[in-house]
C-alpha positions as CSV (number, residue, x, y, z in Angstrom):
1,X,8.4,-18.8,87.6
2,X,9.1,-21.9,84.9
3,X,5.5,-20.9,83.3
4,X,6.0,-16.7,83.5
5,X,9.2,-17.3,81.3
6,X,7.7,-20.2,78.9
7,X,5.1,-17.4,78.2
8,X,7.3,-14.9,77.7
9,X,9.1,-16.7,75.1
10,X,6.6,-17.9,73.6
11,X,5.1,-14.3,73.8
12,X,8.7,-12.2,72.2
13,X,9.1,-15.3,70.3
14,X,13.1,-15.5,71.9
15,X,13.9,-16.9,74.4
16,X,14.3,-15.5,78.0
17,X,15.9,-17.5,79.3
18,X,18.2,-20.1,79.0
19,X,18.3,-22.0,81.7
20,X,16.0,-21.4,84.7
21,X,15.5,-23.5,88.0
22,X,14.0,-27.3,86.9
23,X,15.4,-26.6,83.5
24,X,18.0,-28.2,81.6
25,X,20.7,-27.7,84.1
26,X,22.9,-25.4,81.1
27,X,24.4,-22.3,82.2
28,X,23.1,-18.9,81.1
29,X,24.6,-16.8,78.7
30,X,26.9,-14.7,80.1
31,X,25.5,-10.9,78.9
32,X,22.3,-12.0,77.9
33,X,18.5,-11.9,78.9
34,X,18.8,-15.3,80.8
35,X,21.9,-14.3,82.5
36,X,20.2,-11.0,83.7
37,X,17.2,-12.8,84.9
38,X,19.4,-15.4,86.7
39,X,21.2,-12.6,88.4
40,X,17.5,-10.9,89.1
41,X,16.7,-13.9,90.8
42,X,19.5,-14.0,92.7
43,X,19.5,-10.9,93.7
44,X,15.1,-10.9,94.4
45,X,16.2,-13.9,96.7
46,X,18.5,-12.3,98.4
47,X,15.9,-9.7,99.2
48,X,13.5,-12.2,99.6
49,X,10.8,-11.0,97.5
50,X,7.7,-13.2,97.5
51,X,6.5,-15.0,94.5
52,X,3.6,-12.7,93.7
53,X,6.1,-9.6,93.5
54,X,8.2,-11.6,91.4
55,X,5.6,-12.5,89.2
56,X,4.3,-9.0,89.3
57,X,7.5,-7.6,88.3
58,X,7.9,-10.1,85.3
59,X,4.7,-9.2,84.2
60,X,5.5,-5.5,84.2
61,X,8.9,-6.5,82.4
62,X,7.2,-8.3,79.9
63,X,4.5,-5.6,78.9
64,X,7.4,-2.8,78.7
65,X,9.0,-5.5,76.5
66,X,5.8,-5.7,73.8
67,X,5.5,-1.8,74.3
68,X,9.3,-1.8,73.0
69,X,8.2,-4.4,70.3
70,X,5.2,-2.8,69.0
71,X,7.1,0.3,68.4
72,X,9.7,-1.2,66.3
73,X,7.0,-3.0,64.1
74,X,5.1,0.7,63.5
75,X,8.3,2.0,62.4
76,X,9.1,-0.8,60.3
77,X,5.6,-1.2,58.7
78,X,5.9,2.8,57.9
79,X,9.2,2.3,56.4
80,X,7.5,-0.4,54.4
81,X,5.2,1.7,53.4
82,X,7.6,4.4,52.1
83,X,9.0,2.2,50.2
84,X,6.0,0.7,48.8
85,X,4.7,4.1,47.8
86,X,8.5,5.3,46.2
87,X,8.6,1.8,44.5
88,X,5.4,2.2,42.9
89,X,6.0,6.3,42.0
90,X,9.4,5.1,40.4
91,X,8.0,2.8,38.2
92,X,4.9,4.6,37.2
93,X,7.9,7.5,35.8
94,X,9.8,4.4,34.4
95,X,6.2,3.6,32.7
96,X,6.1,6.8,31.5
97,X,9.4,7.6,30.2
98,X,9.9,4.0,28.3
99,X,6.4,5.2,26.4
100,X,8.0,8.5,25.5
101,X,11.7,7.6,25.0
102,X,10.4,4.1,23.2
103,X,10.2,0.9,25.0
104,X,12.6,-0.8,22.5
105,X,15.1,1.8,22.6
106,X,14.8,2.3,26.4
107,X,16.5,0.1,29.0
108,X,13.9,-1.8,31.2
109,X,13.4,-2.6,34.8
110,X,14.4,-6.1,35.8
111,X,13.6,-7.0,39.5
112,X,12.4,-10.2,41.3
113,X,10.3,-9.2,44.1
114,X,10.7,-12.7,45.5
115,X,14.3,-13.2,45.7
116,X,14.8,-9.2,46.2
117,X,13.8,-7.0,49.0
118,X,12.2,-3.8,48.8
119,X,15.2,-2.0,49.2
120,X,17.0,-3.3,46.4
121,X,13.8,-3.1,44.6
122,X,14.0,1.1,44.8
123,X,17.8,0.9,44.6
124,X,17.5,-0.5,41.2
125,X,14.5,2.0,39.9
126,X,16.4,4.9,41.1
127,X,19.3,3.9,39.6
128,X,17.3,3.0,36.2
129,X,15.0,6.6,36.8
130,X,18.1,8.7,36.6
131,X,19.5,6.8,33.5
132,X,16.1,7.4,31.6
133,X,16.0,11.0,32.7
134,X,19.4,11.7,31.4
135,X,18.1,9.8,28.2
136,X,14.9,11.9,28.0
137,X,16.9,15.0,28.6
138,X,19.4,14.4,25.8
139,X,16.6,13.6,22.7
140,X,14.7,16.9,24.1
141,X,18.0,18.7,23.6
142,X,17.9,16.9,20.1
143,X,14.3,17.5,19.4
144,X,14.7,21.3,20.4
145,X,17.8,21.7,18.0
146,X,16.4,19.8,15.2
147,X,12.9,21.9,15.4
148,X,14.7,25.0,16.0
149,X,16.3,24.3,12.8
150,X,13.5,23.7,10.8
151,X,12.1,26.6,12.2
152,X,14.8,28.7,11.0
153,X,15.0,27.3,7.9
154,X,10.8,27.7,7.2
155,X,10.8,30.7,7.9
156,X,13.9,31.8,5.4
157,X,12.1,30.3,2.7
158,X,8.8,32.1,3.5
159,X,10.2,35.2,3.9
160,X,10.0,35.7,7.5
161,X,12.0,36.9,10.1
162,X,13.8,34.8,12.2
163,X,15.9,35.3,15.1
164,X,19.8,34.7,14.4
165,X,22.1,36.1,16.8
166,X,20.8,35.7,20.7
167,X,17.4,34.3,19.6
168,X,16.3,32.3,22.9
169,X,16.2,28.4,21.8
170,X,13.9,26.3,23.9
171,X,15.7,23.9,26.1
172,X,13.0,21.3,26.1
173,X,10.5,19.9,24.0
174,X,7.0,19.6,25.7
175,X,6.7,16.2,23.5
176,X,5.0,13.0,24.7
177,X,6.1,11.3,21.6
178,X,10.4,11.3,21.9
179,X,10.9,7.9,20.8
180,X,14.1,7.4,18.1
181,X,10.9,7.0,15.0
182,X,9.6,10.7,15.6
183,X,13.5,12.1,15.8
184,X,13.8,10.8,12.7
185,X,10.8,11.6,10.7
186,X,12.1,15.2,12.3
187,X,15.8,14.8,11.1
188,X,14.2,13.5,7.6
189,X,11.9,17.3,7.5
190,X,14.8,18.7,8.1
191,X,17.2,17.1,5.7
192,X,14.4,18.0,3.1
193,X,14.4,21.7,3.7
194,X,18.3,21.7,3.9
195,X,17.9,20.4,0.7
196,X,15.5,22.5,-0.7
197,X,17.7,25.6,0.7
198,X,20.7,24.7,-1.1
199,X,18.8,24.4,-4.2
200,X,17.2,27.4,-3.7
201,X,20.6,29.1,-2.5
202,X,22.8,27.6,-5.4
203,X,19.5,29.3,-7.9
204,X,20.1,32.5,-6.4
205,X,23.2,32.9,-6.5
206,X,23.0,31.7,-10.4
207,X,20.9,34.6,-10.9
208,X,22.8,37.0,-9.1
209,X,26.0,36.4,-10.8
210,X,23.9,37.0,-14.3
211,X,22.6,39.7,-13.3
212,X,25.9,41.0,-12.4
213,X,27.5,39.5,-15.2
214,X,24.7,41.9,-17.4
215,X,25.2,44.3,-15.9
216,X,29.1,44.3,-16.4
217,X,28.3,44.0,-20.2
218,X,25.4,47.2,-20.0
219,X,27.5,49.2,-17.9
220,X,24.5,49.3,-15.2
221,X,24.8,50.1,-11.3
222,X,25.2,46.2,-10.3
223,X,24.3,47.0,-6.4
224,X,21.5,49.1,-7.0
225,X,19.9,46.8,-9.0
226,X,20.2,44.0,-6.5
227,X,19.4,46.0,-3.5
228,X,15.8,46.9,-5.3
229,X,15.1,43.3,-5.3
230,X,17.2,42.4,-1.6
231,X,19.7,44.5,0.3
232,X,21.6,40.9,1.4
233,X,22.3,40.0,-2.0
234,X,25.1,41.9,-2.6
235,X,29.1,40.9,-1.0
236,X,28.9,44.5,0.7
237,X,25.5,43.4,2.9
238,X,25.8,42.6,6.3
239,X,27.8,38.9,7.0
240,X,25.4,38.7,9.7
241,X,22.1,37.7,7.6
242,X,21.4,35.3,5.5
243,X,21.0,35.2,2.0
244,X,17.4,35.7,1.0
245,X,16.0,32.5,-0.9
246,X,12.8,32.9,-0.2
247,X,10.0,32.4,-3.6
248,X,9.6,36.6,-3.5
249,X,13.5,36.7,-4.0
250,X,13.6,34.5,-6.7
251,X,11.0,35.4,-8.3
252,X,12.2,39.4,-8.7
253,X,15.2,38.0,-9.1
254,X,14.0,36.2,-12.6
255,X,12.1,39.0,-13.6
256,X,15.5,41.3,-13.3
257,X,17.0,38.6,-15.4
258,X,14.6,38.6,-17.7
259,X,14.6,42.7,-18.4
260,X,18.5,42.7,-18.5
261,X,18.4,40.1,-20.8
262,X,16.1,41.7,-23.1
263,X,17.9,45.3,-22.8
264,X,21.0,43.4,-23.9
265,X,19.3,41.9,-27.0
266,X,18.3,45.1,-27.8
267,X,21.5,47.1,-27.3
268,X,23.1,44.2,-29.4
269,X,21.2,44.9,-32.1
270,X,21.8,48.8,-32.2
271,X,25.6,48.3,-31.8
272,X,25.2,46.0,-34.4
273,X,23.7,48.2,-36.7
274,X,26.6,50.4,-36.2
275,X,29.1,48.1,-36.2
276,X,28.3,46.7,-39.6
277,X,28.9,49.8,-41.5
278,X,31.8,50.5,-39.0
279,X,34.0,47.7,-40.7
280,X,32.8,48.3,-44.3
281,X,33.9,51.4,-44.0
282,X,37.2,50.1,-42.3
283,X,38.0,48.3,-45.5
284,X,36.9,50.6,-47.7
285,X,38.9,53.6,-46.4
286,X,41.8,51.0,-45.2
287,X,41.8,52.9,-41.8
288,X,44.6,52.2,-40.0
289,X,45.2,50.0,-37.0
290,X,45.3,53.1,-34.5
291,X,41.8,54.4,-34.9
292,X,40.5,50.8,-35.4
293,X,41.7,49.7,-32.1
294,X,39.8,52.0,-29.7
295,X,36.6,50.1,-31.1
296,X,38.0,46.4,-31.4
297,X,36.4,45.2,-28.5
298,X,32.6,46.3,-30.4
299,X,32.9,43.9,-33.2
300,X,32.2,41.1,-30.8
301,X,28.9,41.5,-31.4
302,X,29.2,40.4,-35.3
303,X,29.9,36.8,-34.2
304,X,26.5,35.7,-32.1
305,X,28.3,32.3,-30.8
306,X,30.2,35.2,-28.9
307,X,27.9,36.8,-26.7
308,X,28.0,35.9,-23.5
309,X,32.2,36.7,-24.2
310,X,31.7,40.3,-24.2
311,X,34.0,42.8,-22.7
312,X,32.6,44.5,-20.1
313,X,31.2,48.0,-20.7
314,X,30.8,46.8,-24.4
315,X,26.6,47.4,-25.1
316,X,26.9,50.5,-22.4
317,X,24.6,53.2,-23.6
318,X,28.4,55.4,-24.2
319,X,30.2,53.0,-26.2
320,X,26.7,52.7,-28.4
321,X,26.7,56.4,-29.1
322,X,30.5,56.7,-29.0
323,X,30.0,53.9,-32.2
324,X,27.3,56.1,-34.1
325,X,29.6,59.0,-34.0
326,X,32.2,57.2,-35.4
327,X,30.4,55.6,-38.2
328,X,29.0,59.3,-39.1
329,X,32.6,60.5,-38.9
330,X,33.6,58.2,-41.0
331,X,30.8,58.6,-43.6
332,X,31.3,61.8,-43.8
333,X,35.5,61.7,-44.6
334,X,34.1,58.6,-47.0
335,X,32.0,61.7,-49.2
336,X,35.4,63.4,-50.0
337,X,37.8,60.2,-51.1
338,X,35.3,58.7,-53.2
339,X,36.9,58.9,-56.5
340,X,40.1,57.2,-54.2
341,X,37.9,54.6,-53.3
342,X,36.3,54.0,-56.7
343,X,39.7,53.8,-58.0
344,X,40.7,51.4,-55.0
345,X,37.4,49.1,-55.5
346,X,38.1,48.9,-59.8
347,X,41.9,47.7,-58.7
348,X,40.7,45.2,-56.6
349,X,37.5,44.0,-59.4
350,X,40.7,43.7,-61.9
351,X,43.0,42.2,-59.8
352,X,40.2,39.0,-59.2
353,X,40.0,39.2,-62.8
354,X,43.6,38.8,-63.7
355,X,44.0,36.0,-61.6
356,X,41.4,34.2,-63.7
357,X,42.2,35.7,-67.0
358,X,39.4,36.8,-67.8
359,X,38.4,40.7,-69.2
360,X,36.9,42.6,-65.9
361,X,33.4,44.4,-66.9
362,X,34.7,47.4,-69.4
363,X,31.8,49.9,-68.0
364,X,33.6,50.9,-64.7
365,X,36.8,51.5,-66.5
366,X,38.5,54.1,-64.7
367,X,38.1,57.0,-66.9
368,X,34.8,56.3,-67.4
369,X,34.2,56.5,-63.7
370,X,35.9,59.0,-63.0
371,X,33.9,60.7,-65.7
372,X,30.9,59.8,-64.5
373,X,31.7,60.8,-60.7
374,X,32.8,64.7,-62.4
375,X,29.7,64.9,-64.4
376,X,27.9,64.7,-61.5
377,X,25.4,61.9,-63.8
378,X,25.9,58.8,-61.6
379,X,25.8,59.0,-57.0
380,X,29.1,57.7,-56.1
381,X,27.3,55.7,-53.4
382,X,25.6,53.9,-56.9
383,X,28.7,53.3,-58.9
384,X,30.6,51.4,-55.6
385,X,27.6,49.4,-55.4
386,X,27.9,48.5,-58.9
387,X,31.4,47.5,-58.4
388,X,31.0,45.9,-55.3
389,X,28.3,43.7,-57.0
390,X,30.9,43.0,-60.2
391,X,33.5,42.1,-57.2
392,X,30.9,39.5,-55.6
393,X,30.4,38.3,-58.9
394,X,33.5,37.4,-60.0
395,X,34.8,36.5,-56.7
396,X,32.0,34.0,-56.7
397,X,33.0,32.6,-60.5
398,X,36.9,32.4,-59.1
399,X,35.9,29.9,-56.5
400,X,34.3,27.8,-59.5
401,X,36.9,28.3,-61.6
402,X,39.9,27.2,-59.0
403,X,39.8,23.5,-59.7
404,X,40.1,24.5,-63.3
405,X,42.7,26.9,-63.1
406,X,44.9,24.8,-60.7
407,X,45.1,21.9,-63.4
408,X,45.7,24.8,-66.2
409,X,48.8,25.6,-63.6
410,X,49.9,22.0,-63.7
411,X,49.7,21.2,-67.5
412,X,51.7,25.0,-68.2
413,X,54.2,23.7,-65.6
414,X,54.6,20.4,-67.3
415,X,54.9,22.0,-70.5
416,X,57.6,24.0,-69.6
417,X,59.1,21.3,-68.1
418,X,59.1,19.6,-71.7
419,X,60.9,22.9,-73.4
420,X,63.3,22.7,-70.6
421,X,63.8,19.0,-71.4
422,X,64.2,19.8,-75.3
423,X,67.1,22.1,-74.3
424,X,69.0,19.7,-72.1
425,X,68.5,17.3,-75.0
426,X,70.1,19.9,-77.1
427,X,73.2,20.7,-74.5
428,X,76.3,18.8,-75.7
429,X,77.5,19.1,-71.9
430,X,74.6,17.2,-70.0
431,X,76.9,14.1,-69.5
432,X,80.2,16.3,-67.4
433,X,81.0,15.0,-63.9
434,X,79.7,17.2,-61.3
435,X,76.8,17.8,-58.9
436,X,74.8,20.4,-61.4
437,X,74.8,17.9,-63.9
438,X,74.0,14.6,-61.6
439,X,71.2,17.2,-60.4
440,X,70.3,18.2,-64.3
441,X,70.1,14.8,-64.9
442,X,67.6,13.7,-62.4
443,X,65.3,16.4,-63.6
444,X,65.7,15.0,-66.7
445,X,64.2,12.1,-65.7
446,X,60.8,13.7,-63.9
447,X,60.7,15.8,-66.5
448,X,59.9,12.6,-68.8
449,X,57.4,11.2,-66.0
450,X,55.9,14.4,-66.3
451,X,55.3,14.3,-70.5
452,X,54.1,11.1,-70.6
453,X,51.4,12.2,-68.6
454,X,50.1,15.5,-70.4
455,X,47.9,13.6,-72.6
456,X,46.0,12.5,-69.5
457,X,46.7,16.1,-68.1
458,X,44.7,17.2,-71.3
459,X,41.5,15.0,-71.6
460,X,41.4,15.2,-67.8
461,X,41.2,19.5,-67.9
462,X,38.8,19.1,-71.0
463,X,36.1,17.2,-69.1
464,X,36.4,19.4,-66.0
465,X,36.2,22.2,-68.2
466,X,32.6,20.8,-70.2
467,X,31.5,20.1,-67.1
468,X,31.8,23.5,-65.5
469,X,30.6,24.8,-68.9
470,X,27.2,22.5,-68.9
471,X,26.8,24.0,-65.9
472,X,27.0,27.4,-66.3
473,X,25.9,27.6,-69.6
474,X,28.6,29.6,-70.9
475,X,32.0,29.3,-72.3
476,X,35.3,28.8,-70.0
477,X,37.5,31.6,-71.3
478,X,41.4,32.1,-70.8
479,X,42.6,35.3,-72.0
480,X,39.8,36.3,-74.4
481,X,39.7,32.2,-76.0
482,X,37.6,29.4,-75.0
483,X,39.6,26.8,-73.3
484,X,38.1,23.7,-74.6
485,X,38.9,25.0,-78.6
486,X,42.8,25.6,-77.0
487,X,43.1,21.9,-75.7
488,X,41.7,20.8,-78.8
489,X,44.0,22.4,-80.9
490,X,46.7,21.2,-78.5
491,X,45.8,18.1,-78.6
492,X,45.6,17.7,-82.8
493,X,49.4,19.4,-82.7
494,X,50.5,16.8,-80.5
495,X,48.9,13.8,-83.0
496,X,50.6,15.7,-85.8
497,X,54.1,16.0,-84.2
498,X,53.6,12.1,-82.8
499,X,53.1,11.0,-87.1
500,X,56.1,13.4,-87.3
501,X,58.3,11.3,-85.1
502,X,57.0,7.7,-86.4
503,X,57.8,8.7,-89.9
504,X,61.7,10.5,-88.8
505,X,62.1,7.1,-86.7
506,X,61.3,4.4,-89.6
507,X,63.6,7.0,-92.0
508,X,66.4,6.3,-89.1
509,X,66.1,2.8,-89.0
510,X,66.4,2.6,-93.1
511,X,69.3,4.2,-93.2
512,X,70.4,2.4,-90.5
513,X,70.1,-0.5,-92.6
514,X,71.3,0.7,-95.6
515,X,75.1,1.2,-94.0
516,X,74.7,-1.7,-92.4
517,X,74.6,-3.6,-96.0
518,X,77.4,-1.0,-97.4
519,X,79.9,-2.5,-95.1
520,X,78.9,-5.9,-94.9
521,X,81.4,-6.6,-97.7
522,X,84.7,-5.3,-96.4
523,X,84.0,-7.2,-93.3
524,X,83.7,-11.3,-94.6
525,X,84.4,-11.8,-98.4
526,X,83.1,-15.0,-100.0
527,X,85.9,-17.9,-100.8
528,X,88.5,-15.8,-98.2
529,X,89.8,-18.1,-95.5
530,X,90.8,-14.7,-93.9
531,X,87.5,-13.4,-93.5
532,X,86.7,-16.7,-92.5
533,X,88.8,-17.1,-90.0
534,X,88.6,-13.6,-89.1
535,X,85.2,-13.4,-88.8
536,X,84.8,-15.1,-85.7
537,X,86.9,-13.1,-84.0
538,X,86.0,-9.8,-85.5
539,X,82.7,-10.3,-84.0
540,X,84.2,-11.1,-80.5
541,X,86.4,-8.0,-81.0
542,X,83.1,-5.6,-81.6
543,X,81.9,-6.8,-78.3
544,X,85.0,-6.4,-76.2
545,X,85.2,-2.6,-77.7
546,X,81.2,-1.7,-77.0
547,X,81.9,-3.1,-73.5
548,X,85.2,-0.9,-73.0
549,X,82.9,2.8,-74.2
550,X,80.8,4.0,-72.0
551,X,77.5,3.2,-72.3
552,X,75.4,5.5,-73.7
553,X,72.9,6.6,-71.2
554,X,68.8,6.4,-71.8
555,X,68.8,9.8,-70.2
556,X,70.5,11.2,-73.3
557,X,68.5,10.2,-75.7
558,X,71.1,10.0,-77.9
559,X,71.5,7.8,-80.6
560,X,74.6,5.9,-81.1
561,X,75.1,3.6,-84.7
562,X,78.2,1.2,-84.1
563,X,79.4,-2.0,-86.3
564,X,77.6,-5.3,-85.3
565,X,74.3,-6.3,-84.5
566,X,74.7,-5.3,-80.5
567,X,75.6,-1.6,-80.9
568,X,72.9,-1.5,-83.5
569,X,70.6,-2.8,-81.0
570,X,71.0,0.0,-78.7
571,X,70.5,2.3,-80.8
572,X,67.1,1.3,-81.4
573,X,66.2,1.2,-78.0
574,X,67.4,4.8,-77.6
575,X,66.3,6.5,-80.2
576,X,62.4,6.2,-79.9
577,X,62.5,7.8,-76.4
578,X,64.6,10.3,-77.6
579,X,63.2,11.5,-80.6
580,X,59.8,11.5,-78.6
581,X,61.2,13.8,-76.4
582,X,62.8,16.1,-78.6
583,X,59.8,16.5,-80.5
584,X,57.1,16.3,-77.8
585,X,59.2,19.2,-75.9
586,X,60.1,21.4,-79.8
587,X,56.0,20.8,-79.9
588,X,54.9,22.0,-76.0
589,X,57.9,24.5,-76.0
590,X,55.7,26.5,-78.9
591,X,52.5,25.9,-77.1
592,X,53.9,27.1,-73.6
593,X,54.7,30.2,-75.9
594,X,51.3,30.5,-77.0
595,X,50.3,30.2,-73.7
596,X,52.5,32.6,-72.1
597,X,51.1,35.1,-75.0
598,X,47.8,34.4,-73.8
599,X,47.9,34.3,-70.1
600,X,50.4,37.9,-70.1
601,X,51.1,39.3,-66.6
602,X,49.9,36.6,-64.0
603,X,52.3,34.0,-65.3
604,X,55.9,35.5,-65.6
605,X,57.8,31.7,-65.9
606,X,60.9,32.7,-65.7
607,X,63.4,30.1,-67.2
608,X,64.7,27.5,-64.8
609,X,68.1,27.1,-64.7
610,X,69.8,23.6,-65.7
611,X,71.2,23.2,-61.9
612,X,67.8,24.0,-60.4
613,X,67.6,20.0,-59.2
614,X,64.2,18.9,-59.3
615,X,61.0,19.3,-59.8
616,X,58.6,20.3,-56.6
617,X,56.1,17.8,-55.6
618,X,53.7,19.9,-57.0
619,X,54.3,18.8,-60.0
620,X,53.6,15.4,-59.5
621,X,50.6,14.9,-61.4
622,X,47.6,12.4,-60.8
């Protein structure tokens, strides 16, 4: 019995039991195989079973045992097996979608198959299999929506149609190649023709506001036009499509461009050649600002920086022959006021030559044109040529002659600012209390600023006047007389009136002199210890009553001869100035008369009163 249940351990490899007859003399566990085979014993003794039975009996135990046994290690090597084959299926999928998701974007497989069983071995590539499946099924929703896309977007710029609303998207990408790289070389296509569609979109719709914005200004059908090149161009097509942009669009769209561009250049050009003699005839008729009004919005055209400003309905095939009507209307109501407008243009020639004083051309006199026009000898059309021609002409030489005839302003004004002086000089009043003559007196003052400077005035005029004559090779006429010979003879009057006033001032100062010595006498007599004691304080006497008048004023000009050497003194100072302006202003006073003679109806100077204040600062000469 001691060798049936040493095999049988050694056979099951556990033991039987633990403690048998001869053994260690340890009781069995209670519950277990050795307890069981202790109580088998007991109870084969009890029987009294032979030892053969009993070892036949352990014998059949023992191979129901290893059938038991050999059942449990089939299943278990089939469960093995499985997991063997699932291990090895899971990791060829994990192969194969690290090699399509990208093996350094992907997550990897990390398992020790010596510390780890084969259990946790599948756990973790199941676990690791669904992660990389949810991976792979999110970039082939990426890569389907990115394609689709550029798909879309292809075939809007080849012209093709595309499903928009409902079209059926694929939901995965049969690709082998989803790594993070190929998304983004897709996303970089597709960037590129997003790009190239908003370029292409922004150029269309450039083009279509032009061609609406020429069509405005021809008065053409806008939508019609458009919907001949593509009906979704237009803000009445259907929301639903897209705007065309493919090369077909663009290209019709250029060429509709192009024609409306040219129509316009060419309408321009007729309404221009209508609206030309439009406004002549405006001026010449001086319509009024009723009828001009209903055709203000066509002289746009006149000013080409101004084009693209047009109103709209402006070079409209109407509005072009409503223009040519008018223009024949008005040529025709032009044929019966001629002589009126004959008349009008001569008033205008002469005017223009008035202002420059000069004699307008004597063979469209008035009479004579009129004559002419009755005769029936000279076209109306002809002679308003001929005037308008005399008009250019002199309106031309009246821009030359402005810088002139502006100085020629200045030096009358300053000579009537010296007759004005000669006057005050001459007013026994000028030196009352009041604001008029505080206000006549500074005049006085700028009016002597003023003559001192017409000499300068004068050579100044004549070279400007030589030099526009060099130039023009012709004379520079006021009033029917050259102007140079008139400064000349100016200027020789003034030399004559300045010997004048020398020679009156050295006769003053004789005389002067003269009663000086007459009363020298009565004031200090030789050998007179009055007058020599007197003398002293006669002197001192003088000077106290000289300080107590007023002074006499250098405005004045007035010359004051007193007792003593002081008042004397100022005398001399005052009378130079004054004299000079008394005769300067007698001298330019006669001149400004001769002027006025000469220049007749532009200049009415009309005297300035002696409370007028001062001058204008146009007067201030350089």
């Amino acid at each position: 019995m001691g060798e049936a249940v040493t095999a049988a351990e050694l056979l099951y490899g556990m033991p039987l039991l633990r403690s048998v007859t001869g053994g260690d003399g340890g009781g069995a566990e209670p519950g277990g195989c050795g307890a069981l085979l202790a109580e088998l014993k007991q109870l084969w003794g009890e029987i009294g079973k032979s030892r053969e039975e009993r070892e036949r009996m352990v014998r059949d135990l023992e191979a129901e045992c290893m059938r038991v046994y050999r059942r449990k290690v089939d299943e278990a090597t089939g469960e093995r097996a499985l997991l063997h084959q699932s291990l090895a299926a899971g990791e060829a999928e994990i192969a194969a979608l690290t090699a399509a998701l990208g093996a350094e974007n992907s997550p990897q497989l990390k398992v020790n198959k010596w510390t780890m069983s084969l259990t946790e071995r599948v756990s973790s590539a199941t676990s690791l299999l669904e992660e990389l499946r949810t991976i792979r099924a999110e970039r082939s929703r990426q890569f389907a929506d990115i394609k689709w896309e550029i798909e879309k977007i292809s075939a809007e710029i080849a012209g093709r149609s595309y499903g928009y609303e409902g079209s059926p998207r694929a939901s995965e990408v049969e690709e082998h190649d989803l790594t993070i790289r190929r998304l983004n070389e897709y996303k970089a296509r597709l960037t590129n023709l997003q790009k190239e569609k908003s370029d292409r979109l922004h150029r269309v719709l450039e083009q279509v506001t032009e061609v609406h914005s020429l069509c405005d200004v021809l008065g053409e059908d806008f939508i019609a036009i458009v919907n001949e090149v593509h009906p979704g161009l237009h803000e009445t097509a259907d929301p639903g499509k897209p705007t065309s942009i493919s090369d077909s669009t663009l290209g019709s769209l250029a060429q509709v461009v192009a024609m409306l561009a040219s129509e316009k250049a060419k309408r321009a050009a007729m309404l221009r050649e209508a609206v030309v003699p439009l406004v002549e005839l405006w001026e010449l008729m001086d319509s009024p600002e009723e009828e001009r009004r209903g055709f203000r919005k066509v002289t746009a055209v006149l000013n080409p920086d101004k084009d693209e400003a047009l109103s709209s309905g402006v070079l409209s095939v109407a509005t072009i022959n409503k223009t040519e009507e008018e223009v024949e209307r008005l040529t025709r109501l032009k044929a019966g006021r001629m002589k009126e407008l004959v008349l009008k243009r001569r008033l205008e020639l002469e005017n223009i030559c008035r202002s420059m004083h000069v004699e307008p051309d004597a063979s469209t006199v008035p009479e004579k044109s009129i004559a002419l026009i009755d005769s029936g000898l000279v076209n109306p059309s002809e002679l308003m040529a001929s005037i308008d021609d005399q008009i250019a002409k002199a309106r031309e030489e009246l821009q030359s002659r402005k810088d002139i005839m502006d100085r020629i302003n200045k030096w009358l004004l300053a000579c009537e600012e010296e007759q004005w002086l000669e006057e005050y000089n001459m007013d026994e009043n000028r030196f009352s209390t009041g604001r008029i003559a505080r206000l006549n007196l500074k005049r006085a003052e700028k009016a002597r600023l003023i003559i001192t400077k017409i000499p300068a005035i004068v050579d100044n005029l004549m070279s400007r006047t030589l030099a526009w004559e060099s130039e023009r090779k012709k004379p520079f006429l006021y009033d029917g007389a050259r102007l140079v010979a008139v400064l000349e003879e100016h200027k020789q009057a003034r030399l004559r009136q300045e010997e004048e006033r020398r020679r009156l001032r050295e006769q003053k100062k004789l005389r002067t002199l003269l009663s000086e010595k007459e009363a020298m006498p009565h004031l200090k007599r030789p050998g007179s210890s009055f007058g020599r004691g007197c003398a002293e304080p006669c002197a001192v006497n003088r000077k106290r009553v000289d300080a107590a008048r007023p002074a006499p004023s250098v405005r004045s000009g007035a010359s004051s001869s007193g007792s003593g050497s002081s008042g004397g003194g100022a005398a001399e100072l005052l009378r130079p100035r004054s004299s000079a302006a008394g005769a300067g202003a007698g001298h330019c006073g006669e001149f400004l008369k001769g002027a006025r003679r000469l220049s007749g109806p532009p200049f009415s100077y009309a005297a300035v009163p002696k409370g007028g204040g001062g001058m204008s600062s146009s007067l201030a000469l350089s």
